[in-house]
N, C-alpha and C positions, 0 to 999 in steps of 0.2 A: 508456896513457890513451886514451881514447874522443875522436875527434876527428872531427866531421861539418862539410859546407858543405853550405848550401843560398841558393836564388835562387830569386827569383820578380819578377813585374814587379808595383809597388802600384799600386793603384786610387786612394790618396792621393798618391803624390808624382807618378804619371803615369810611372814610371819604374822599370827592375830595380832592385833592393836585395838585398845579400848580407849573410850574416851566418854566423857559427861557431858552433859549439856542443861543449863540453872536459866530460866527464865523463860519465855515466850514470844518477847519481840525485840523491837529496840535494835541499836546497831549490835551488830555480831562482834565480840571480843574475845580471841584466839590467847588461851592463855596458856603461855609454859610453865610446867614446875621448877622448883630448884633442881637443885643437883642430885645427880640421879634419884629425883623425884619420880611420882606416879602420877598418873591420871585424877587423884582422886586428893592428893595431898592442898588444893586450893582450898577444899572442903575442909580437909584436918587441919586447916590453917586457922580454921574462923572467918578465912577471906570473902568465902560465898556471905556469911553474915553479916559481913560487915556493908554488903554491898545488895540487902535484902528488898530496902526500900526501891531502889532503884528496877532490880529484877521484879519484884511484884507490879512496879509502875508500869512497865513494857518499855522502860528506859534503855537496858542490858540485857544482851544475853549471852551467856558464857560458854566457849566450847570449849572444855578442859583437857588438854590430848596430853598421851601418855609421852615418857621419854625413851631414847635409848643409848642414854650417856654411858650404861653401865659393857652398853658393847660396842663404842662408838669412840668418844674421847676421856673415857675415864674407864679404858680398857688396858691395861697396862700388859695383857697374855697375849696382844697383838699386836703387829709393828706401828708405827707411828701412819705407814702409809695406808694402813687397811682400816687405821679409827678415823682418817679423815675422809675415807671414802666408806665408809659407815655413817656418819655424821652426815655426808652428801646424799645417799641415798633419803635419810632420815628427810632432809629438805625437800628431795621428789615426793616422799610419801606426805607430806604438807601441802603441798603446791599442788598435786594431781588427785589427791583423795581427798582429804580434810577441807581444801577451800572449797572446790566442790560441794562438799556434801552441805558444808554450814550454809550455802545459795539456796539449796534444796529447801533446808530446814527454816531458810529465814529468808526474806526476798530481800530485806531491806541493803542496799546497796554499801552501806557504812562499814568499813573494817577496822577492829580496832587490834594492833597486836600487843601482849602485853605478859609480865612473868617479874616474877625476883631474883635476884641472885644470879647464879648460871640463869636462868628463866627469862631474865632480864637481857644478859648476851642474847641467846637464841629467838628473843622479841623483836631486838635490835640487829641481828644481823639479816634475818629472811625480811622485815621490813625496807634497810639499806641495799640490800640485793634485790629486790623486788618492790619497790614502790607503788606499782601502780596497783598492785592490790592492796593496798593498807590508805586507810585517811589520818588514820592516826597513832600512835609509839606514847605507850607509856613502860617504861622501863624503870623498874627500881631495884637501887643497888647493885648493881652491873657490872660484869668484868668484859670489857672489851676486845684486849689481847691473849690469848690461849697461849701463847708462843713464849713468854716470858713468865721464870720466877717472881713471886712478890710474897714478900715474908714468907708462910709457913704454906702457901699455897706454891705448888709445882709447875714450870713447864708441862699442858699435858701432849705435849707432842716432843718432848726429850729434847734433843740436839739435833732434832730432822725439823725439815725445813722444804718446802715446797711451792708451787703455784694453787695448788688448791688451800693448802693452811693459809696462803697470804692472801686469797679471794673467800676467807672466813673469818679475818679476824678487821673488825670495823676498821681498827687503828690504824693498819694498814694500807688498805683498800681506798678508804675512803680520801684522804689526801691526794691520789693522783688520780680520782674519777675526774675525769674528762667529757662523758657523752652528757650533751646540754636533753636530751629527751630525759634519761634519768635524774638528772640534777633540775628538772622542772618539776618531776614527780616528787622529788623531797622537799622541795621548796614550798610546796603546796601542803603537806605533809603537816600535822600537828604534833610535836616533838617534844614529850616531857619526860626527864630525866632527873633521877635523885641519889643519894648517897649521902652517906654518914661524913661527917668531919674527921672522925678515927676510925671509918672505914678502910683495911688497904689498897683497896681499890680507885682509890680518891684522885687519886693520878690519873690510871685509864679514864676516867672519868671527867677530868679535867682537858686530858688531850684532847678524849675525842669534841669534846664542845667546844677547843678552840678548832679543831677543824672543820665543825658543822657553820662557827663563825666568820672564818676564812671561805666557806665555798657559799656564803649567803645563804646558808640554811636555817631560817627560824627557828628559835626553839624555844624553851624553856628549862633554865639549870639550878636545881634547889641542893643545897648541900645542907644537912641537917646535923644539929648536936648529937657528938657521940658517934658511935658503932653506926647505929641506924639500920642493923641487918637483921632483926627478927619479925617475927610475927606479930609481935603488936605495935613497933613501927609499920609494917606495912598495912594494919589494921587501918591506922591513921591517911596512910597516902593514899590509899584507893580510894578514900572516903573524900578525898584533897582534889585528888588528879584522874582521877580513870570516871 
């Protein structure tokens, strides 16, 4: 299997960023890590292995980019308003660097975005913000809304509250999208999403697929036995859905 690093320092975060790249051809799939995951964590997952047959086919090919949750929204030494304008930047430096590059690396026109966990959120949100570079969302195990407690997991934006946190969190956002160009680009869009049964996220989860229902967005919604939030669940779905 085809296995490249590359670094470069971004002009968005003011800082290097690395990132992997697993296969040789195939549509390009953009994948985030979990929570404050790294570049390299799909790999220490077993995930690349799990999805070997495929990468040696020239089915996939994965460009594994690093995070910056850790200075971003699971920053807790900075105000609420500086990790979401952390986190926005993080989105230019996807949009203006990394799509780019993967065109370079791979001509083939197919986008897929894709991640667990938080992984899952940040697959889901730069896809629903930006549709017309993505053809397809597979998202597992997902947290939708940042902005609210749920069980033992935190608000991570405290008691602040803005227009940029409510243009990042799907649950929100999505509901009152209006522009019919975007809402034609999702529509078209291939949409699979998953979660555990005793996931607590099962909600976010829940809302947001009735709202991809209510605005006629296709999709596909699998709720799985149990937690369904580790690595050998997700062994399973990629080998399922991606």
């Amino acid at each position: 299997m085809d296995r490249e690093y590359h670094k470069w320092f971004s002009p968005n975060l003011n800082r290097d960023m690395e990132l992997l790249i697993f296969g040789h051809a195939g549509a390009r799939v953009l994948v985030f890590p979990t929570r404050r995951g790294r570049f390299y964590e799909y790999e220490d997952l077993g995930l690349v292995d799990a999805l070997a047959d495929r990468l040696d086919n020239g089915l996939l090919q994965l460009f594994c980019v690093d995070s910056v949750d850790r200075e971003s929204i699971y920053n807790r030494h900075i105000s609420p308003q500086d990790r979401i304008l952390r986190h926005s930047q993080y989105e230019q430096y996807i949009l203006d660097e990394v799509l780019p590059f993967t065109r370079l690396q791979n001509p083939q026109p197919f986008m897929i975005s894709h991640g667990c966990s938080l992984g899952a959120y940040h697959a889901a949100n730069i896809a629903f913000r930006h549709p017309q570079w993505f053809g397809k969302l597979v998202a597992l195990s997902g947290r939708y809304d940042l902005s609210v407690p749920v069980a033992e997991f935190r608000s991570l934006f405290d008691d602040y509250y803005n227009e940029d946190i409510y243009f990042h969190n799907p649950n929100h956002f999505l509901p009152n999208l209006e522009d019919e160009a975007i809402l034609k680009d999702l529509r078209r869009m291939q949409i699979t999403m998953t979660v555990g049964a005793a996931d607590p996220f099962l909600n976010s989860n829940l809302a947001l697929s009735e709202t991809l229902s209510l605005k006629n967005i296709p999709h596909e919604f699998y709720i799985w036995d149990g937690r369904a939030h580790q690595a050998e669940d997700w062994h399973k779905m990629v080998q399922i859905y991606l």
